[in-house]
C-alpha positions in Angstrom: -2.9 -30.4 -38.2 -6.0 -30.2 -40.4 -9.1 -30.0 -39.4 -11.5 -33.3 -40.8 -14.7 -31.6 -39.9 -13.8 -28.2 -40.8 -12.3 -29.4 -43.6 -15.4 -32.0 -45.1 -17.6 -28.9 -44.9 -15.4 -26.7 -47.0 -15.3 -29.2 -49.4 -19.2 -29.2 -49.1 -19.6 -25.8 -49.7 -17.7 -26.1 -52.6 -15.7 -22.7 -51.6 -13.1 -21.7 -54.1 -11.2 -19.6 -51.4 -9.9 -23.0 -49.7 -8.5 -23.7 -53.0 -4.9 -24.0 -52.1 -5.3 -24.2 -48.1 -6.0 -28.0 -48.7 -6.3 -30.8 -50.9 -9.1 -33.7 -51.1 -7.9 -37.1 -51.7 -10.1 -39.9 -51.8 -9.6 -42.9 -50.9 -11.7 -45.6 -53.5 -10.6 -43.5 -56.4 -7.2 -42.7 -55.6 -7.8 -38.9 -57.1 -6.9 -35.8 -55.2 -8.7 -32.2 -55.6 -9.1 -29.0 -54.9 -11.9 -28.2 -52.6 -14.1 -26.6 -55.2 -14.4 -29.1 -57.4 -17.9 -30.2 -58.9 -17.7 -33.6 -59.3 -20.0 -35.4 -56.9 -19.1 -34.7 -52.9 -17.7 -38.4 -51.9 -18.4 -39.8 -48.4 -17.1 -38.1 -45.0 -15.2 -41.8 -44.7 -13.7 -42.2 -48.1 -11.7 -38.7 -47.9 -8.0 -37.9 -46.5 -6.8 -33.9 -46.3 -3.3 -32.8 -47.1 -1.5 -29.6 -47.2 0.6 -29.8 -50.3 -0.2 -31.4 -53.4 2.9 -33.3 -53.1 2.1 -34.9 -50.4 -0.6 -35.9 -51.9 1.2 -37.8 -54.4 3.3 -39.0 -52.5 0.6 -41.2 -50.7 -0.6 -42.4 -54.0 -3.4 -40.3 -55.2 -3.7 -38.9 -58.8 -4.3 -35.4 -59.6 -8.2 -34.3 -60.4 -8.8 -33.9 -64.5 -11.9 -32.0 -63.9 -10.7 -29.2 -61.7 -6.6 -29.7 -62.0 -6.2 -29.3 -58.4 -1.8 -28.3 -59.2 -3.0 -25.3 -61.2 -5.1 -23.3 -58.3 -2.9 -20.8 -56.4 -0.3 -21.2 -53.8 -0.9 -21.5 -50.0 -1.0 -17.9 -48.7 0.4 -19.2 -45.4 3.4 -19.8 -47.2 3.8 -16.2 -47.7 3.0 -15.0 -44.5 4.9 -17.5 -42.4 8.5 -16.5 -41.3 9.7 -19.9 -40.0 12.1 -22.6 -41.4 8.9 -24.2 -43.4 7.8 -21.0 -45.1 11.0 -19.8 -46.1 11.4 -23.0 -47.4 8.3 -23.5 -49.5 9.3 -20.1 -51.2 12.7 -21.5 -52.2 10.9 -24.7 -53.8 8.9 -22.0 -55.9 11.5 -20.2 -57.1 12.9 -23.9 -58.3 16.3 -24.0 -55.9 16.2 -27.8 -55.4 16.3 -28.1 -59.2 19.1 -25.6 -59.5 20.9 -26.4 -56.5 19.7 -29.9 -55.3 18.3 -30.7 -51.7 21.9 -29.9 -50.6 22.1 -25.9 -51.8 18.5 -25.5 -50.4 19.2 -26.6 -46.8 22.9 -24.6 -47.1 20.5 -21.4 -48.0 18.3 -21.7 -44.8 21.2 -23.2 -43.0 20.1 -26.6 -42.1 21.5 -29.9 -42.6 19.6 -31.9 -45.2 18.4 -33.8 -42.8 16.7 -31.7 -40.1 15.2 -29.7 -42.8 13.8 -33.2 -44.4 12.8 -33.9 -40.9 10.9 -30.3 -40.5 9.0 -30.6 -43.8 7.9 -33.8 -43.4 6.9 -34.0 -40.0 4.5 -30.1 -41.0 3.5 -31.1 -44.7 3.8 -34.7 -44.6 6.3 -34.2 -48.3 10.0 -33.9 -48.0 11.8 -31.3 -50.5 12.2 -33.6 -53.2 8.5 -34.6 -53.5 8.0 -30.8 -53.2 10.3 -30.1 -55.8 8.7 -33.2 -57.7 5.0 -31.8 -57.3 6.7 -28.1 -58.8 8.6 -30.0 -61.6 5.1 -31.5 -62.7 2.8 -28.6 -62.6 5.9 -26.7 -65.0 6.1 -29.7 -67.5 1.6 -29.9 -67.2 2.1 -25.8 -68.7 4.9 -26.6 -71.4 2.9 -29.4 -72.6 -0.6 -27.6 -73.3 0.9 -24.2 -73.8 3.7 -25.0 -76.1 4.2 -27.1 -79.1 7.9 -28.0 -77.6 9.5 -31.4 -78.5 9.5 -33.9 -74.9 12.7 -33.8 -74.8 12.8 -29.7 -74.2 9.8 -30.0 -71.9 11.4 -32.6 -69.5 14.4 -30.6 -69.5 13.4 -27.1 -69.1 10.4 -28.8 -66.1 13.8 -29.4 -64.7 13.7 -33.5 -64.6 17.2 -35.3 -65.0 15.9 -37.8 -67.7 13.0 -38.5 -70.1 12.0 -41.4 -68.0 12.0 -39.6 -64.5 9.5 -37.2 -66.8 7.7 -40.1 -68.2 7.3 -42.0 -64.7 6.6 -38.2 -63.3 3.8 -37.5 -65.3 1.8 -41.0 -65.4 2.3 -41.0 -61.7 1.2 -37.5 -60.9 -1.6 -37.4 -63.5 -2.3 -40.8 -64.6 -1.8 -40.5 -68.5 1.6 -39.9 -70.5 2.9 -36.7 -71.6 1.9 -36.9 -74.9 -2.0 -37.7 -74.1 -1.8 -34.5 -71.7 -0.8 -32.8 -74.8 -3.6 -34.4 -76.8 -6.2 -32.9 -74.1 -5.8 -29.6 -75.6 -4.9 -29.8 -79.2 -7.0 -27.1 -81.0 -7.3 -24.5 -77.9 -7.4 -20.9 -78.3 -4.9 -20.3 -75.8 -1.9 -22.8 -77.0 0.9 -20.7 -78.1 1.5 -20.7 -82.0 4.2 -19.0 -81.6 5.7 -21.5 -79.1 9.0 -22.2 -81.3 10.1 -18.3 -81.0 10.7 -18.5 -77.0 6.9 -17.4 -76.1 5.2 -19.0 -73.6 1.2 -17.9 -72.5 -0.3 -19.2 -69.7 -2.7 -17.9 -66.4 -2.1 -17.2 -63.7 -5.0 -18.0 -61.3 -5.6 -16.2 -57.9 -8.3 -15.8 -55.6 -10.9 -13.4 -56.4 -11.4 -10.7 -55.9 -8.3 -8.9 -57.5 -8.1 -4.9 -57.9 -5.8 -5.1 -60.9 -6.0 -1.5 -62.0 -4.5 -0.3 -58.2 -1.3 -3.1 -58.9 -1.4 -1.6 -62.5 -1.1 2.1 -61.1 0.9 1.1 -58.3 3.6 0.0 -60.9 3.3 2.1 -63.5 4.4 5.2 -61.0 7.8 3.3 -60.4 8.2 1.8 -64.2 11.9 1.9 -64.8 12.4 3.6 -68.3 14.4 0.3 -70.6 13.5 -2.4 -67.9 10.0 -2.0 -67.4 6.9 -0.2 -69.2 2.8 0.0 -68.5 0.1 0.6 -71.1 -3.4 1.4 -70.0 -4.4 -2.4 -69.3 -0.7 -4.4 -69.2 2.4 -4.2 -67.3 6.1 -5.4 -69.2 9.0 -6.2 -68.3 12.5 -7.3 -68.1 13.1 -10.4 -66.1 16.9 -11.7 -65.0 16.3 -15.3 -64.4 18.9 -17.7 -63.6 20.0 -18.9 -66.7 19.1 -16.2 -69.2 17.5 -13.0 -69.7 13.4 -12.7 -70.5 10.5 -10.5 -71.0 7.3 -11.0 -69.5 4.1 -9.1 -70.5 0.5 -9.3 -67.5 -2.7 -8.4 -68.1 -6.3 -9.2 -66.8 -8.2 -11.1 -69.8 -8.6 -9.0 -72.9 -12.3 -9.1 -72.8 -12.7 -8.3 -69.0 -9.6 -6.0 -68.7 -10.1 -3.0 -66.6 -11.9 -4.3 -64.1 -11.3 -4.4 -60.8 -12.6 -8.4 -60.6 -13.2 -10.8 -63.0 -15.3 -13.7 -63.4 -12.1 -15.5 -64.9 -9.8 -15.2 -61.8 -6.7 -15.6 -63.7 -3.8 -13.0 -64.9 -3.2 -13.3 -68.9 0.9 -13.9 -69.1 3.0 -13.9 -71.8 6.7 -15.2 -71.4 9.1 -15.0 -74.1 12.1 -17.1 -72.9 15.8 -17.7 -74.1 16.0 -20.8 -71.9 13.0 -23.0 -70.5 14.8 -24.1 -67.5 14.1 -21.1 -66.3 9.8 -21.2 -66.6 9.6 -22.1 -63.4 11.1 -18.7 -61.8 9.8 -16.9 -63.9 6.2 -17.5 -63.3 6.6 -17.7 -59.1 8.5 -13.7 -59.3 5.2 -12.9 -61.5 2.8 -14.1 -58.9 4.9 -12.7 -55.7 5.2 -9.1 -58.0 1.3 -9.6 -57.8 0.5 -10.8 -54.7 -1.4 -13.8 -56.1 -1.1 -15.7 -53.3 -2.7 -14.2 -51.1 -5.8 -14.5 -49.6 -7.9 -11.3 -50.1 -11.4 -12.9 -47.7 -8.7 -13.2 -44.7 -7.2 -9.8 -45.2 -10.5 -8.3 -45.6 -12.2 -9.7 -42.9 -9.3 -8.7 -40.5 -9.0 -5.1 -41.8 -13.4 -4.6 -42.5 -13.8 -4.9 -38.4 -12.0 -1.6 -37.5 -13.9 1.3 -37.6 -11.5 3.6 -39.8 -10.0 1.5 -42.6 -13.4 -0.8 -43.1 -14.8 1.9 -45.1 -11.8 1.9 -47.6 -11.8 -2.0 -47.2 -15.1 -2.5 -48.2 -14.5 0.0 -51.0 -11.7 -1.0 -52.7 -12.3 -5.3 -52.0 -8.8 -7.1 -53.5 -6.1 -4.8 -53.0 -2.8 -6.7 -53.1 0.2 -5.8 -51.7 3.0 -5.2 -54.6 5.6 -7.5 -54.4 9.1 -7.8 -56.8 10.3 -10.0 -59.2 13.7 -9.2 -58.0 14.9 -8.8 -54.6 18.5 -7.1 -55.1 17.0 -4.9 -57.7 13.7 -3.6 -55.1 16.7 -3.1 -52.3 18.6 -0.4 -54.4 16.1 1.0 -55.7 14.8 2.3 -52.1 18.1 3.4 -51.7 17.9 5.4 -54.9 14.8 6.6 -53.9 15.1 7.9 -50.4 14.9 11.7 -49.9 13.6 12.1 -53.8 10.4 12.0 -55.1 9.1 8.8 -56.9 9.7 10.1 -60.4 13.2 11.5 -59.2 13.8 7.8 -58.3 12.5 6.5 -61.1 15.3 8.6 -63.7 17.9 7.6 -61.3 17.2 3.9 -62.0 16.8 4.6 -65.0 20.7 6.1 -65.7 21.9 2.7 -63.8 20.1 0.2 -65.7 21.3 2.2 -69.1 24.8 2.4 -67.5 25.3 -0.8 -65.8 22.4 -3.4 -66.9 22.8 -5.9 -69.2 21.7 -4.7 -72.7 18.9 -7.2 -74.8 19.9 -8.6 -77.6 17.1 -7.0 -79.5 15.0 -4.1 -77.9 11.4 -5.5 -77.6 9.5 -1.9 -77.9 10.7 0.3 -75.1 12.3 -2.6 -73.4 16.2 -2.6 -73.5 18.1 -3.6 -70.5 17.5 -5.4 -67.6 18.4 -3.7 -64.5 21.9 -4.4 -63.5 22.9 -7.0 -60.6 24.3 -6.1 -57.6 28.0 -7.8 -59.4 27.9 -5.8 -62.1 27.3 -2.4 -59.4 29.7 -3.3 -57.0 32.4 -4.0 -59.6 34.9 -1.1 -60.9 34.9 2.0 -60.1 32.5 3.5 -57.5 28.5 5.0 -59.1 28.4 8.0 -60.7 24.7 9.0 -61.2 24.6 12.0 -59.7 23.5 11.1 -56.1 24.3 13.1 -52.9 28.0 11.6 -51.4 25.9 10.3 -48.2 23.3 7.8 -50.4 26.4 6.4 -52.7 27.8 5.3 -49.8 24.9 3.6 -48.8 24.6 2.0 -52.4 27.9 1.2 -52.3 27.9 -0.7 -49.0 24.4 -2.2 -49.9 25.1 -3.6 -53.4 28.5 -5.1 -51.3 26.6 -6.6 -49.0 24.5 -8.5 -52.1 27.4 -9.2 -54.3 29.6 -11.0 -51.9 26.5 -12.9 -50.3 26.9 -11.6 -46.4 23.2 -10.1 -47.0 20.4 -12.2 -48.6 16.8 -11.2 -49.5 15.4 -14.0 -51.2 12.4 -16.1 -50.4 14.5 -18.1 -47.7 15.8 -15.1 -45.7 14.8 -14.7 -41.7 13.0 -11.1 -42.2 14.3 -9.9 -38.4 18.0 -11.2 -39.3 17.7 -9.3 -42.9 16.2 -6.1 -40.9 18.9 -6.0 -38.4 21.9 -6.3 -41.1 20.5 -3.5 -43.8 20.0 -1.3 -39.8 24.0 -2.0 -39.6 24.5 0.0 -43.2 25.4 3.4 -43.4 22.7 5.7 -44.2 19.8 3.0 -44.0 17.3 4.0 -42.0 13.9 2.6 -40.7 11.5 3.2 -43.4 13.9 1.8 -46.0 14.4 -1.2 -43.9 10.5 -2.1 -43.7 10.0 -0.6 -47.5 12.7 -3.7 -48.7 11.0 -6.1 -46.2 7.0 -5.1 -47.4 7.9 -5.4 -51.1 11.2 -7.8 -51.4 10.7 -10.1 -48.4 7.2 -9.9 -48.7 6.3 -9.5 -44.8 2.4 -8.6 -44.8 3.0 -6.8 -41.5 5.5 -4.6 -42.1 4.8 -1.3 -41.6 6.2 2.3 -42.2 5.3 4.2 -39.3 7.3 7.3 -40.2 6.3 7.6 -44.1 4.2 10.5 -45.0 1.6 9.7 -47.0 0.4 7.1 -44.3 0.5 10.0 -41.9 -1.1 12.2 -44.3 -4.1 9.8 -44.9 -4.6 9.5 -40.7 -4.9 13.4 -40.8 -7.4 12.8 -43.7 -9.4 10.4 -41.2 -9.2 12.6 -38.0 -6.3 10.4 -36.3 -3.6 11.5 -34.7 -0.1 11.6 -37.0 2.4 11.5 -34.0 4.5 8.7 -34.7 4.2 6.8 -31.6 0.0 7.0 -31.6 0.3 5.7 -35.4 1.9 2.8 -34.2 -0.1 2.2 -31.3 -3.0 2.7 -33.8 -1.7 0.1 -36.2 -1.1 -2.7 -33.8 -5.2 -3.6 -33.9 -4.0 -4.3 -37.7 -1.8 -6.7 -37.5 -0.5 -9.0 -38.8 -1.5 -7.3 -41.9 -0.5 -3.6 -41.5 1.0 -3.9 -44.8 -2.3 -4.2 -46.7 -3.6 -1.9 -44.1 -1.0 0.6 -45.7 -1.7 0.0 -49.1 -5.4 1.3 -48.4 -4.1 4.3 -46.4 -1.7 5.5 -49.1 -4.6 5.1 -51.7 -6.8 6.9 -49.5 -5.3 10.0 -51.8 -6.2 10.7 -55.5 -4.2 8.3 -56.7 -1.9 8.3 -53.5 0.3 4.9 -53.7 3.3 6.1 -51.8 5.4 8.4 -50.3 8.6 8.1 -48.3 10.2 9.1 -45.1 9.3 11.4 -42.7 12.2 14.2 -42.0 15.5 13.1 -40.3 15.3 9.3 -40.4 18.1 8.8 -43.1 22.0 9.9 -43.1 21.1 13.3 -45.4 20.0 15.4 -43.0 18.0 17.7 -44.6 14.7 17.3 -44.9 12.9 15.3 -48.0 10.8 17.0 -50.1 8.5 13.9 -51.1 4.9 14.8 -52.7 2.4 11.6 -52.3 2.6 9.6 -55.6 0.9 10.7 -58.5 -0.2 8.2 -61.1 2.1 9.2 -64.0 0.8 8.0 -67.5 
């Protein structure tokens, strides 16, 4: 339950990092808001607290036009929990009840409609279809001032059913029509003019501070040559969404770029899309490949209290932990990469996604394919890429697994069930198991006890590198030992990432992994 007095003084305070914990709603103006909104503080008795927006709406309140309370980031609890309401919330992101309905999103957590109704409303106070609602709203909100898009292709690709549930929607949830949020922004710098060619821009808003440059680094060491490619200041990429293929493009704010925090707090994102039902995925995998909502102050002030990593916390404020835009695709690429080096990894995935990935229907610079689905690899005969007998049969029982939908590893997968079923593979070991769940399930407390780097950077700072003591060490971290990582394998020259200590995986010979260096 929330909190009324702790709460009222956040709102107070006016802090931006409750933006997204909360929301305001008040009572003789029927408005809700974020936290951090300037307009006037209204009276301790006039003001109700909810956790979603949707909820929210669905007790009558309008959404703020001063500080547009469905554009600030995403609960990070929502990440972090493991339970029936977390994984669903992540679902709802990804847009599942508009894809699947209420039905397909209780068969993926498996639930009956009705208990998982029950769950929701009785912790959020919204059911999945006002969730889905809230979602459907804040997607239509960014076609309408980012694109020049006729109504009809707005209400659609927001996912509605009809122009008058989008109508209805939209007056309910903002208090004006469609076309009058349009007319709010008419003559903006940042409405797309090329709207009518596929190419959405919007931001992507987080809570500052954000260390960009590390995320930038981070992924440019494991850019896929065809499917994904870094410049000095951007990352690109190629994006299989449901319906079609797309190419996204991130970067900080041209005129603040390079920085590790910016006064703007939002990522610059460019979208060019084949179908616009599929917005809505697409900008959720963008903020989960960049941890964007999470909150950094919580992180920090867990981590800043022990004696050996507050020195690297305090040092390197708003490192995120790098997520994936697509699950299937992060699991075998740790299977490509274990016992190689990164860039070895990297040319492996490479000769897949030219083999096996779908092709582009025009190249967009170095972009050309995206990287293939686990269908495509488990179909025909087996992969040929030039791996050791030992790991193809671990890609081969892995992408198995994927393709015929005994293992899933999206947003609404129990991380110890997950765990225990890529264990039961051959020739997936430990570290793999908690790489996949760090980076694809998105656990902030998994941890890789038996990489090297981390052991590396604990020799660096005088600890001991047994395996057992680095666990013992790492349990006054938790539960964020995977941010706790992050700054230990950056406690290098560039040090991202490593891999597995000696033995753990089916080869067994010994891996000859270097720490990662930055490759430009």
């Amino acid at each position: 339950m929330l909190d009324h007095d702790i709460c009222y003084r956040a709102v107070q305070s006016r802090d931006a990092r409750f933006d997204g914990m909360f929301f305001t709603a008040v009572r003789t103006t029927h408005i809700y808001c974020r936290p951090s909104c300037a307009a006037r503080t209204p009276l301790r008795a006039n003001v109700r607290f909810y956790k979603t927006a949707a909820a929210a709406q669905q007790a009558g309140y309008r959404a703020c036009k001063r500080c547009r309370p469905d554009a600030t980031p995403n609960s990070p609890e929502w990440n972090a929990r493991a339970d029936l309401v977390g994984r669903a919330m992540r679902l709802i992101a990804d847009g599942v009840v508009d894809r699947d309905g209420v039905s397909g999103l209780a068969r993926r957590l498996s639930y009956s409609p009705r208990q998982l109704n029950r769950q929701l409303m009785a912790e959020l106070g919204a059911g999945p279809q006002s969730l889905a609602q809230a979602q459907r709203s804040r997607t239509a909100r960014i076609l309408l001032e980012t694109t020049d898009r006729p109504m009809t292709d707005v209400a659609f690709g927001a996912g509605f059913r009809s122009i008058r549930q989008f109508n209805d929607t939209i007056r309910l949830v903002y208090g004006c029509t469609p076309s009058e949020v349009r007319s709010r922004v008419r003559g903006r710098e940042d409405v797309a003019a090329d709207s009518a060619a596929g190419v959405i821009r919007l931001r992507l808003p987080y809570r500052p501070p954000l260390d960009f440059a590390a995320l930038l680094r981070f992924l440019a060491a494991r850019a896929v040559p065809g499917v994904e490619e870094c410049t000095e200041d951007t990352y690109r990429r190629v994006l299989s969404l449901p319906h079609q293929l797309a190419v996204v493009a991130l970067r900080l704010p041209r005129r603040t770029s390079g920085a590790k925090a910016t006064a703007s707090s939002y990522i610059e994102c460019e979208i060019w899309l084949q179908d616009l039902r599929d917005l809505t995925a697409a900008v959720q995998r963008c903020r989960r490949l960049l941890d964007l909502d999470a909150d950094p102050g919580a992180v920090a002030e867990a981590l800043g209290r022990d004696r050996h990593l507050g020195p690297l916390v305090r040092a390197n404020p708003g490192r995120r932990l790098p997520g994936h835009v697509d699950e299937h695709e992060l699991a075998v690429r740790a299977v490509l990469g274990q016992q190689v080096s990164i860039g070895a990894a990297r040319l492996l995935a490479a000769k897949l996604a030219a083999r096996y990935g779908e092709p582009l229907a025009r190249p967009d610079g170095s972009l050309t394919h995206a990287f293939p689905t686990a269908a495509a690899l488990n179909a025909g005969a087996p992969l040929e890429i030039g791996m050791p007998k030992a790991r193809q049969r671990a890609l081969g029982a892995l992408v198995a697994a994927l393709a015929d939908g005994s293992l899933q590893l999206d947003g609404g997968a129990d991380r110890d069930r997950v765990s225990a079923q890529l264990q039961e593979l051959p020739g997936i070991g430990p570290w793999t198991v908690a790489y996949i769940r760090m980076r694809s399930l998105a656990d902030p407390d998994a941890f890789l006890e038996t990489d090297l780097g981390l052991r590396q950077a604990m020799a660096r700072l005088g600890l001991p590198t047994d395996v057992h003591a680095v666990t013992a060490l790492a349990e006054r971290w938790r539960p964020w030992r995977a941010y706790a990582l992050q700054h230990l394998w950056a406690l290098g020259e560039g040090a991202l990432a490593s891999g597995p200590s000696a033995g753990e995986h089916l080869e067994a010979a010994a891996p000859s992994v270097p720490i990662f260096r930055a490759e430009r």
